[in-house]
N, C-alpha and C positions, 0 to 999 in steps of 0.2 A: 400722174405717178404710176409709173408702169412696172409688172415685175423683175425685172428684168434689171431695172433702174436697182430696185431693191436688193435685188441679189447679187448686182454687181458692185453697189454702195457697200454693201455688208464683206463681199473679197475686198474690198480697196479695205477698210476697217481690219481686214486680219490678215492683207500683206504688210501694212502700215507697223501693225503690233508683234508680228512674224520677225521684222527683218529689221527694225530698228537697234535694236541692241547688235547684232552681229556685226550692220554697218559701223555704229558708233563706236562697242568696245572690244570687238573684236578686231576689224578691220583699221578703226579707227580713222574713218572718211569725215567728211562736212557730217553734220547731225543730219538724220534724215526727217526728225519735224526742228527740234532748236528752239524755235520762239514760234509766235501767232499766225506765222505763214511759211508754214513746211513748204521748203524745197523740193522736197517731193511728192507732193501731194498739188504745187501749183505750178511748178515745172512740165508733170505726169501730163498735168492736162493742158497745156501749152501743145507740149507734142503730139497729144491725142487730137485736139482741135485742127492742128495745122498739121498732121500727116496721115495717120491711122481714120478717122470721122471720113475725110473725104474718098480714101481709097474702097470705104466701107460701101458707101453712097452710091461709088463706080460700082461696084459690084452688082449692090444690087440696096435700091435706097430704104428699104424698111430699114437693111442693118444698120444704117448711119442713127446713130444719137439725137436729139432734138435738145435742144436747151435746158427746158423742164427738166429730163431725166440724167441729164448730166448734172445741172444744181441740187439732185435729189443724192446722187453718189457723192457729191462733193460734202455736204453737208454730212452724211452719212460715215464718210472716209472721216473728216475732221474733228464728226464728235469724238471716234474712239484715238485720234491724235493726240489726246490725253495721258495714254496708257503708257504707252512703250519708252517716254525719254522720261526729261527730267520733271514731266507731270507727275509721276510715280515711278516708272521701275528703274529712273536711274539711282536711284538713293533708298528705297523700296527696303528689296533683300539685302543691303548692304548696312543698312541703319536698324535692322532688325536682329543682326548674326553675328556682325563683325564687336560689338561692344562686348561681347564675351570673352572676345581676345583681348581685347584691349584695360576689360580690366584684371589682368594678371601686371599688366607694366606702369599701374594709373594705383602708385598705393592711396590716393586721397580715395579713391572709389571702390577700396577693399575694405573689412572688416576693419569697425573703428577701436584702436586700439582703451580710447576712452570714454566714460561714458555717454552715450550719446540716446535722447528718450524718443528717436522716432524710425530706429534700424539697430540690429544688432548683426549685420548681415553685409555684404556688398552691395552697393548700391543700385548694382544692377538687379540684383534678387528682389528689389524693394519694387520694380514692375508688377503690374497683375501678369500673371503669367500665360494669360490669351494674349498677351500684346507681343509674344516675343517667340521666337521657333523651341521646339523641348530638346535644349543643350544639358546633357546628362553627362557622367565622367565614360560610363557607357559606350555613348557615342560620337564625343565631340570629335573626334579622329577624321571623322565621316562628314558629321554636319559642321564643322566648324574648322579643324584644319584642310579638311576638302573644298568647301567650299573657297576658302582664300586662296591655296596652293594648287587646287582642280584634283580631280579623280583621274583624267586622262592621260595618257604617255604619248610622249610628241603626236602627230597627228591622228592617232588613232581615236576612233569616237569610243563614248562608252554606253551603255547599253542606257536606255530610260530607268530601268528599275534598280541602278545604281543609284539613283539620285534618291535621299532620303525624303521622300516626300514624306513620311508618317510623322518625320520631326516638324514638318510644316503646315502639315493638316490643321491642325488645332487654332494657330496662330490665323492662318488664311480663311477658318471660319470664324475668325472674329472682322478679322479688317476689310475684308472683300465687300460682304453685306454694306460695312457702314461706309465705305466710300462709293458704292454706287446709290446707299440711300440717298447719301451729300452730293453724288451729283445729280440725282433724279429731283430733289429740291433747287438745284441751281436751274434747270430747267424748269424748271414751275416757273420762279422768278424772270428767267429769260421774257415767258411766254407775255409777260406781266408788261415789261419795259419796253419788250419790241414795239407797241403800238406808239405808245407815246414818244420812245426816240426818232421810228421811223417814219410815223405819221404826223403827229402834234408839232414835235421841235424838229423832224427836218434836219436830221443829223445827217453827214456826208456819207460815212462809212466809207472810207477810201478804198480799202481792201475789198470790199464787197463790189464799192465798184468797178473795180479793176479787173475781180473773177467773172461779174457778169458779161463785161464788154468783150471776154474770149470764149460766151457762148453762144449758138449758134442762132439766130432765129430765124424761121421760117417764113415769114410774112416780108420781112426786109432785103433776106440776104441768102437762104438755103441756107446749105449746108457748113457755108462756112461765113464765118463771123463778119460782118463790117469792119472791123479794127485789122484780120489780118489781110483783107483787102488795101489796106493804107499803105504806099510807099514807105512813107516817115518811119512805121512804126517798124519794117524789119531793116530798114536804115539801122536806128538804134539800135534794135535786136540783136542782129548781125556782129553790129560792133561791138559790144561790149560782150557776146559770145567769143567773138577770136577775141578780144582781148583779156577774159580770165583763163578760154582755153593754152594761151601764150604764156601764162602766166605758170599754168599747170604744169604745162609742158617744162617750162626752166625748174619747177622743182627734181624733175627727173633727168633734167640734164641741165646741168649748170653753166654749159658754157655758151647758152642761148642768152637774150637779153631781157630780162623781166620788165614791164611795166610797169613802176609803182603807182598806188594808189593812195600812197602817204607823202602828205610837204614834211618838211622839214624847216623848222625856223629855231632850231634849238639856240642856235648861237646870240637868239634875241631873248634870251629866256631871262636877262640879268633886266630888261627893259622894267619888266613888272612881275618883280619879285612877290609881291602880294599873292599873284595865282599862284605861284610853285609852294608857296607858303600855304596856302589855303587846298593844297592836293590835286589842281588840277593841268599840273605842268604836264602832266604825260598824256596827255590830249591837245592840250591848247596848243604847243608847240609843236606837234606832230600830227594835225587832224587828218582821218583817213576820209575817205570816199566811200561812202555806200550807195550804190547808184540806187538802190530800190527807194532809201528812203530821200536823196534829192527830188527823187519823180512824187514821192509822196506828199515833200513839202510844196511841190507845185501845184497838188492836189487840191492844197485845203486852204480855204481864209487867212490871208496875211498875217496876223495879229496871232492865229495860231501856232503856222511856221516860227514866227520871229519869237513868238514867247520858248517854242523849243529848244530854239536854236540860241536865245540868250540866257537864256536858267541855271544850269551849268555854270556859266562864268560869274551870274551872282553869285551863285551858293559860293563858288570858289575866293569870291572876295570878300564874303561873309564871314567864313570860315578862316581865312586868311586874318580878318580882322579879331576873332574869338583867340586863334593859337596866339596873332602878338602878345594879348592881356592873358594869354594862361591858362585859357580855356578850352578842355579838350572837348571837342563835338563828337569824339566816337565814331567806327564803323557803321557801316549798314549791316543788317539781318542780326545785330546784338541781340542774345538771350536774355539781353538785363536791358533797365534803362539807361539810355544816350541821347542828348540832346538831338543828335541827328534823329535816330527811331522813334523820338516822340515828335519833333518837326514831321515826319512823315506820316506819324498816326493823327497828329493835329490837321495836316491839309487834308489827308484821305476823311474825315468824319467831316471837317469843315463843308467838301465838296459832295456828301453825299446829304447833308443838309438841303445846299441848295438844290439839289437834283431832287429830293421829296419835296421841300418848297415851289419848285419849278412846275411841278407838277402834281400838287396838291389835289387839285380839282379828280382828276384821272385816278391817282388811286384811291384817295378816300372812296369815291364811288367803285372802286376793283373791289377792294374791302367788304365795302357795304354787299355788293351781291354775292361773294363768296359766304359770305353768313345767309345767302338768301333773305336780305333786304331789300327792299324795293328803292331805285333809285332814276331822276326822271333823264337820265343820260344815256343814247342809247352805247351798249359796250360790246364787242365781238365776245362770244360766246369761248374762243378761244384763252383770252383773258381773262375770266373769270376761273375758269375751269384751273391754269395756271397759276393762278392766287390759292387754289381750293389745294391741289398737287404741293404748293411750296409749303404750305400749314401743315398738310401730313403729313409729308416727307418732314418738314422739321420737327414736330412734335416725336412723330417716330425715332427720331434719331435724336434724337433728346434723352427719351426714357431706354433706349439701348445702349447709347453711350452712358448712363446712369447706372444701371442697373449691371453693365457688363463689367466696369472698372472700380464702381462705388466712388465715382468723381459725384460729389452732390450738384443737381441738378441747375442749382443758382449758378455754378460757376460755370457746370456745362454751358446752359445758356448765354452766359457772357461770350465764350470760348467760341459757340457757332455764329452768335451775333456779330465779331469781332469777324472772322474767318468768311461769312458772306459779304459785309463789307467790303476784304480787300477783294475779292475776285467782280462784285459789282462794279468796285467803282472799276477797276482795271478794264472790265469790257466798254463803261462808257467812255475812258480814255482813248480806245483804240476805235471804236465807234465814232469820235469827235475828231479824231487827229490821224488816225493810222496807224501810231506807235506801234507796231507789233510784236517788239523786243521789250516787254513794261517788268521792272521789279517793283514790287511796294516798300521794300528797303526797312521796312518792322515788322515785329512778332506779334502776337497778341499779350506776350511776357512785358510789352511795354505797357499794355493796360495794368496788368496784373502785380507788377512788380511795381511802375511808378506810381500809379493810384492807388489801388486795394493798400501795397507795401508786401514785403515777403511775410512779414507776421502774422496778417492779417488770412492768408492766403495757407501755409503749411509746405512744407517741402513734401509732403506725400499728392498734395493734388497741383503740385506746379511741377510733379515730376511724369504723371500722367496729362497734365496740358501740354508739355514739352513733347512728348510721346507723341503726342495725335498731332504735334505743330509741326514735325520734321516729316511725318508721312501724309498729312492734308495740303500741307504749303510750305514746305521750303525753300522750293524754288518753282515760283508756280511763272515761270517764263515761257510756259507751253498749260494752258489752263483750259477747261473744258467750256466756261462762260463766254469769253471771248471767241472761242472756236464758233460757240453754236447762233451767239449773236448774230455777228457775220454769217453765217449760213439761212438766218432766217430773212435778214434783207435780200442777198441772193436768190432765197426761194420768192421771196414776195414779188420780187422784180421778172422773175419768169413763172408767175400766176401759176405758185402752188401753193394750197393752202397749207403753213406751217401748222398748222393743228395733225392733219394727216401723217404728219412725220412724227410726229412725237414719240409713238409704242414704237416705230421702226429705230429715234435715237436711242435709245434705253435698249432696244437688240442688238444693235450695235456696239455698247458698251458692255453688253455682258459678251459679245462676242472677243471684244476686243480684249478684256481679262483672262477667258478660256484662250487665247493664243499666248497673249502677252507673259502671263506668269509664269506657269509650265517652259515656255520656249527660253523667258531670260534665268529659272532657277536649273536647266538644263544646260545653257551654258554656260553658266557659272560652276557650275559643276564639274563641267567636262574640262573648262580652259583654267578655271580660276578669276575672282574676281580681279576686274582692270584696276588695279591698283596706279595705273598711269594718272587715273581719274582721282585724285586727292581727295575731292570736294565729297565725291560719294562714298568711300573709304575711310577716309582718315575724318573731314573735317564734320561731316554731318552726323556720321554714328558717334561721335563726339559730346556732339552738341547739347544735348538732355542730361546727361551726363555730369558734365564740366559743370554747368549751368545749376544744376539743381546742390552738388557739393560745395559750390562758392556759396549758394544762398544759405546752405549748412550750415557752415562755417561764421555766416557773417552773423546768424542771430545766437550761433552760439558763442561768439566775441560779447555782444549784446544782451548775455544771459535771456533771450528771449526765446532760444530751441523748443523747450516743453512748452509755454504756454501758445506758441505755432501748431504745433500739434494737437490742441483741444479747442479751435475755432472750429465750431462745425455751422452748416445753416446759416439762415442770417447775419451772425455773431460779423460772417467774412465781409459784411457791411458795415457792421456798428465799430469796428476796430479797426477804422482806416486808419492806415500810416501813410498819407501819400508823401512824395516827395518831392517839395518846394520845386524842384530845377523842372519837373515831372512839369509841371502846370504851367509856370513859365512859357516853356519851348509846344507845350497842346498848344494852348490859345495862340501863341503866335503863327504857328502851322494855319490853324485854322480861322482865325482872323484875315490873316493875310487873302485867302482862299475866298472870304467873304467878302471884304473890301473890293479886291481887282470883280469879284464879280458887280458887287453893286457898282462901280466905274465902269463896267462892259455893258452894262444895262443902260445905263445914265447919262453915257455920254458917248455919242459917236464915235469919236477918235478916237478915245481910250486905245492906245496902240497894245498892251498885252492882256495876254488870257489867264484868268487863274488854273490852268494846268500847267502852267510853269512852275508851282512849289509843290505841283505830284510826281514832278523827274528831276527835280534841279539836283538833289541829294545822289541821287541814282546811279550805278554804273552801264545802263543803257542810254541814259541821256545822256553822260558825257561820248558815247560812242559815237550816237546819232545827231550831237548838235551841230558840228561843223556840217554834214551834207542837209540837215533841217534851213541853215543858212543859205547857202547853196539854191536849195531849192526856192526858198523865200525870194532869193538877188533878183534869180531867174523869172519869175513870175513880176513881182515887183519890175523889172525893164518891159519883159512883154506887154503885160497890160497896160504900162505907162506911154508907153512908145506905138502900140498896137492895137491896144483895146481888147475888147470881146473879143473879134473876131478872130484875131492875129494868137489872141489865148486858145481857143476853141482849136485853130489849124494847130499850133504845137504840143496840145495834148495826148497825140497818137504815138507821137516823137516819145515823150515821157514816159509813156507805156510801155514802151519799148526796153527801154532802162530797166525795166521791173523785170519785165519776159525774158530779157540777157542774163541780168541775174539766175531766172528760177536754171530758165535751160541750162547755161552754165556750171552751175552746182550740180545739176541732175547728171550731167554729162560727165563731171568727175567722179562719182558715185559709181556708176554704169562700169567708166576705163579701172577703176578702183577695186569691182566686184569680177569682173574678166580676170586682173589680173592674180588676184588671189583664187581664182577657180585655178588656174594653170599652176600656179607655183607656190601655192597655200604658206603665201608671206603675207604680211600687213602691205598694202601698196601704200606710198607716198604721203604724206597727211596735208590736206589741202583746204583753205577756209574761206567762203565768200562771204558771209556775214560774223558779225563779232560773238566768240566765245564766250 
């Protein structure tokens, strides 16, 4: 771990946080991270590997990069990949500003006209006021029609010290701290899991090893990797580069002929009316090609592909079967309870059972020497220390989210306990399978509302769990767990001790907030927010909102309002209201999840994995399950027909797929950013992975 490695890890981290908002909502190109494997951050290094590393070398060979110090920037770049998209700041400053507007045209969230005993105020007023930017009648001109409408006149910039930052000081010194506390605790836990996934259970980690096999190693191969020595793999490459550059190209001139990447079977869609019924006709009948994740499902254990790739069309005929009898299953990300979001809260606990189950032995003993208990197992010192880190980070951010909101501590606790869950189990899925596109498709509003009940709970602390649940995870499809995972298998594999990086990921995150904030509250300022962006505008500063006035509403139908309001402490246990449908649809989530695993244990053939009821619900699984098949067919003939060996020779090939992809997208980016430097237009809008 060289300095150099450090210093250029830490600029990859604050170009990454610099320029992603401009790309996304200004420009409005492919995302520059998206999901768990930024395009530009694995593209960046594609082309570093196989042009820039070698010409270095020629030069003069200290300059050329070594593997080591490349999986040390990678890791480094990816932790703060967090920052800049829809990890945080695409929903960030827009879910913190914009509900000021919105409640002038949202009368249920204005002053209630009748009595009501736990607001006499708008409901936005009813926030602690560190959770929100200081909109006064003063200034809102500035901070709040500026910020939506922009401060700047056609292209001209506006100066930095137009932008109200005093109206956001406040707010930013409450939410900064506690999301680098929360992820400085997710890394403790990382540091925790990594042994046992990567060493005890032998997990694939496909993504990891896809980034490893285009670094460089010295002992093998110099300067330039084994893999881009392979015919096969710039065969593939190649191909599937001109074939989205062909593709890009037709968006800017139409009368070229595009490629698709979509069948089309519509006109069979009356075959089996149950999927269209069940919501999954606009896949089934149209499945697109994702080359990265075909080459992905080649990657990994049959039984893992084919459970992706068939999930999807159960839920679909499950749900098909529910709307016949009447039964609505509800959206995914629902602020209340839905059969679907507690199916999903039931698999995800189900499967994080097994996964302390699984490994019972390992962390009890983590445990025991993090309290400095003696135990006769020997542990990496690394792992312990990471158990010690995850304990104070969460205790810490327990008594600051406490003490800063007056959310009592019991619920806190539910709230982080709920909240590490989803981002754990998400990194073991992408760990086990690849998945790099994962939603958890529930809140923690599904614990809270289907089990506690809303009586039980109050609309004043389910309106601050709402608060911390749109700006901790809303859309946690680009998440800092799964980054840093994958970055520690990486390092492990080019024998650098992930202990050593650890103070260096946590500089990188504070690096990555000193760029990210500032640069996206600036241009928001200047241009106005991308209101093209629905989701970060309209539907998510929404959300806490709508969510907390419906709960209002419903216990004050229920004459239950006031006594919601005087559950404090324990009481939010002893006055469970759960709901019946609420329990149901857990256990079977999580049953289910238990089952196919005892059957994967138990029996050989057991042909699926229970991570098929962690995406079946999903709208990344239904993206990825047709090329998850795909990929399965593919391996499934090779191996049968070929064996090892004949799998081994076409793994290069498959790599290739992935490499096409990153370069591809990086390369529209690139033509994207050229042409708005000249003619300061939005260029073209161009997508290689699903939105």
């Amino acid at each position: 771990m060289t300095l150099r490695a450090l210093l250029l890890g830490l600029l990859g981290a604050a170009l990454i946080c610099g320029l992603t908002y401009f790309n996304d909502a200004v420009m409005h190109q492919t995302y520059l991270v998206g999901n768990n494997m930024p395009i530009a951050v694995y593209g960046s290094l594609i082309v570093f590997v196989a042009v820039i590393n070698p010409l270095l070398y020629f030069v003069w060979k200290r300059l050329a990069l070594t593997g080591p110090e490349l999986a040390v920037i990678l890791a480094l770049s990816l932790a703060a990949a967090v920052i800049p998209g829809s990890g945080l700041m695409r929903t960030f400053t827009t879910s913190l500003v914009i509900p000021f507007q919105m409640e002038r045209v949202n009368p249920g969230w204005q002053k209630p006209q009748t009595e009501v005993y736990w607001r006499h105020t708008g409901v936005v007023e009813q926030v602690p006021p560190q959770m929100l930017p200081a909109v006064t009648a003063a200034n809102e001109n500035t901070v709040l029609t500026g910020f939506i409408q922009g401060l700047g006149v056609g292209n001209k910039n506006i100066a930095w010290s137009q932008v109200p930052w005093s109206a956001w000081a406040g707010t930013m010194r409450f939410w900064l701290p506690l999301l680098l506390i929360f992820w400085i605790a997710l890394l403790g836990l990382s540091l925790v899991v990594h042994r046992q996934w990567a060493d005890h259970e032998q997990l694939p980690y496909p993504i990891a090893q896809f980034a490893h096999s285009l670094l460089p190693n010295g002992a093998t191969g110099g300067v330039i990797p084994t893999l881009l020595r392979n015919r096969l793999f710039w065969i593939s490459t190649i191909a599937i580069f001109l074939f989205h550059l062909n593709n890009y190209l037709c968006v800017w001139y139409p009368n070229l002929l595009p490629i698709n990447r979509q069948l089309h079977f519509d006109t069979q869609s009356q075959l089996l009316p149950l999927l269209n019924t069940g919501g999954i006709g606009w896949w089934f009948w149209a499945p697109t090609f994702v080359f990265t994740v075909v080459a992905v499902g080649y990657l990994l254990a049959t039984d893992v592909s084919l459970s992706l790739a068939v999930g999807p069309v159960l839920w679909g005929i499950v749900n098909g079967i529910l709307v016949g009898y009447g039964i609505s299953s509800g959206g995914g990300f629902a602020m209340d309870f839905t059969i679907t979001s507690t199916l999903a809260f039931g698999a995800y606990t189900g499967f994080l059972l097994v996964m302390l189950y699984t490994g019972r032995h390992y962390y009890f003993n983590v445990l025991k020497r993090a309290f400095f208990l003696p135990t006769s197992e020997r542990l990496l010192p690394e792992s312990i220390w990471g158990a010690r880190l995850f304990l104070v980070a969460s205790i810490a951010l327990t008594f600051y989210i406490s003490i800063s909101t007056h959310l009592e501590w019991q619920l806190t606790v539910c709230f982080l306990c709920l909240a590490v869950m989803i981002f754990l189990v998400m990194s073991r899925i992408m760990a086990e399978t690849g998945a790099f596109f994962i939603q958890n498709n529930f809140y923690p509003m599904a614990f809270f509302i289907g089990l506690l009940g809303a009586g039980a709970v109050g609309p004043q602390a389910l309106l601050i769990i709402l608060m911390l649940t749109v700006v901790m995870l809303v859309d946690p499809r680009e998440a800092f767990m799964p980054f840093i995972t994958n970055s520690f298998k990486v390092l492990d594999a080019n024998k650098v001790p992930v202990s050593k990086i650890t103070v260096w990921v946590i500089v990188s995150l504070i690096v990555g907030l000193a760029v990210a904030v500032p640069t996206t509250l600036y241009l928001q300022y200047r241009n106005g927010a991308n209101m093209q962006d629905g989701w970060a505008t309209s539907v998510v500063p929404m959300m806490p909102f709508n969510g907390v006035v419906t709960i209002e509403q419903r216990l004050q139908a229920q004459d239950m309002l006031k006594s919601a309001t005087q559950v404090t402490g324990w009481a939010h246990f002893t006055h469970l209201q759960p709901n019946p449908n609420f329990g149901y649809a857990f256990l079977a989530g999580a049953l289910l999840v238990i089952l196919f695993t005892i059957g994967r244990l138990r029996f050989s053939k057991w042909p699926l994995h229970p991570v098929l009821f962690l995406i079946w619900t999903s709208y990344p699984g239904a993206c990825f399950a047709f090329s998850f098949f795909v990929g399965w067919a593919i391996k499934s003939l090779v191996t049968r027909f070929g064996g090892g060996a004949t799998y081994r020779l076409v793994m290069p090939l498959m790599l290739g797929l992935i490499a096409g992809d990153m370069i591809g997208g990086l390369a529209s980016m690139v033509i994207g950013a050229i042409y708005f430097s000249i003619t300061h237009q939005p260029p073209k809008g161009f997508n290689i992975m699903p939105g």
